[in-house]
C-alpha positions as CSV (number, residue, x, y, z in Angstrom):
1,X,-14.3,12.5,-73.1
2,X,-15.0,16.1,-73.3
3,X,-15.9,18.5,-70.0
4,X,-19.3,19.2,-71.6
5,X,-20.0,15.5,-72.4
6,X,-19.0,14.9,-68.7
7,X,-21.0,17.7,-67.3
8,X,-24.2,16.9,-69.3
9,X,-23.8,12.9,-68.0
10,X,-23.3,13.8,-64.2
11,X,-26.9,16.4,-64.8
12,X,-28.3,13.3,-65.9
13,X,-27.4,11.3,-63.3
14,X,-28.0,14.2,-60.9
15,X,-32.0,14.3,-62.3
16,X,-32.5,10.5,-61.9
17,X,-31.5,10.7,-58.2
18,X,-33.4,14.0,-57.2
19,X,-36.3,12.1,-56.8
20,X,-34.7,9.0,-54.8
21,X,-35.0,8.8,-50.8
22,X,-31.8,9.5,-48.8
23,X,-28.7,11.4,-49.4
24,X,-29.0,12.7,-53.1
25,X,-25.9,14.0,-53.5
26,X,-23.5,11.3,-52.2
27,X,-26.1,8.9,-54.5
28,X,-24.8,11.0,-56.9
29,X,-21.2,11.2,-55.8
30,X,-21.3,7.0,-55.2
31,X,-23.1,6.6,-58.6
32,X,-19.8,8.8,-60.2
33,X,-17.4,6.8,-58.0
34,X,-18.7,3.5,-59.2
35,X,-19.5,3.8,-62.8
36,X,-16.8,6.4,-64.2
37,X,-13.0,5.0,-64.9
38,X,-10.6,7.4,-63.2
39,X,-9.7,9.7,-65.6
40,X,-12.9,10.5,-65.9
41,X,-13.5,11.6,-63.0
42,X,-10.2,14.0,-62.7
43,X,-10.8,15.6,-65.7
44,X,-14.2,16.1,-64.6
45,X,-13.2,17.5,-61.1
46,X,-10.5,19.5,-63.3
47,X,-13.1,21.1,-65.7
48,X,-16.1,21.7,-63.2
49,X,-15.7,25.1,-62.9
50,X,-16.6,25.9,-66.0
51,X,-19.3,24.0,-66.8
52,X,-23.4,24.3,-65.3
53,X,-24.3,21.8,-63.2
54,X,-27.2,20.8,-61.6
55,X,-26.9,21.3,-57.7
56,X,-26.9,17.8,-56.7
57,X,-24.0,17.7,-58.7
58,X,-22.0,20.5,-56.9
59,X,-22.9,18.9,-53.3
60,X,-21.6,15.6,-55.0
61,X,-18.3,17.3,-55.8
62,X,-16.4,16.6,-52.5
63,X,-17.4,13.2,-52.2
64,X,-16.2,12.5,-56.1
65,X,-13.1,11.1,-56.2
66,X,-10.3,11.6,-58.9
67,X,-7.1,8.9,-59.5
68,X,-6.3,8.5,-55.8
C-alpha cells in the first residue's frame, strides 16, 4: 500500500477518534496496532515524514508499532 494511501487512512481514523472520550491518540495508536498487518505499519512509520498528518496521528506515532 502506498505512503499516501496509508497516511490518508490513519487521518481518517485520526478524525473518528478526535471526538471520543479518553486518550485520543493511543485510541488511535491501538486502533493502528490492531487493525493494520505489520508491514503496514513499518512502511508507514518509514514514510511518515513525508506525508501530513493530522495531529492525533503524530502523538500516535510512538505508541504505533512496526514488525517487532
Amino acid at each position: 500500500m502506498t505512503p499516501d494511501k496509508l497516511a490518508r487512512m490513519a487521518n481518517q481514523i485520526a478524525r473518528f477518534f478526535e471526538s471520543q472520550p479518553g486518550d485520543q491518540a493511543q485510541a488511535v495508536a491501538d486502533h493502528i496496532n490492531a487493525n493494520w498487518a505489520p508491514a503496514m505499519r513499518e512502511e508507514f512509520i518509514a514514510h511518515h515524514a513525508a506525508q501530513e498528518l493530522h495531529p492525533l496521528v503524530n502523538a500516535a506515532l510512538p505508541a504505533i508499532r512496526g514488525r517487532g
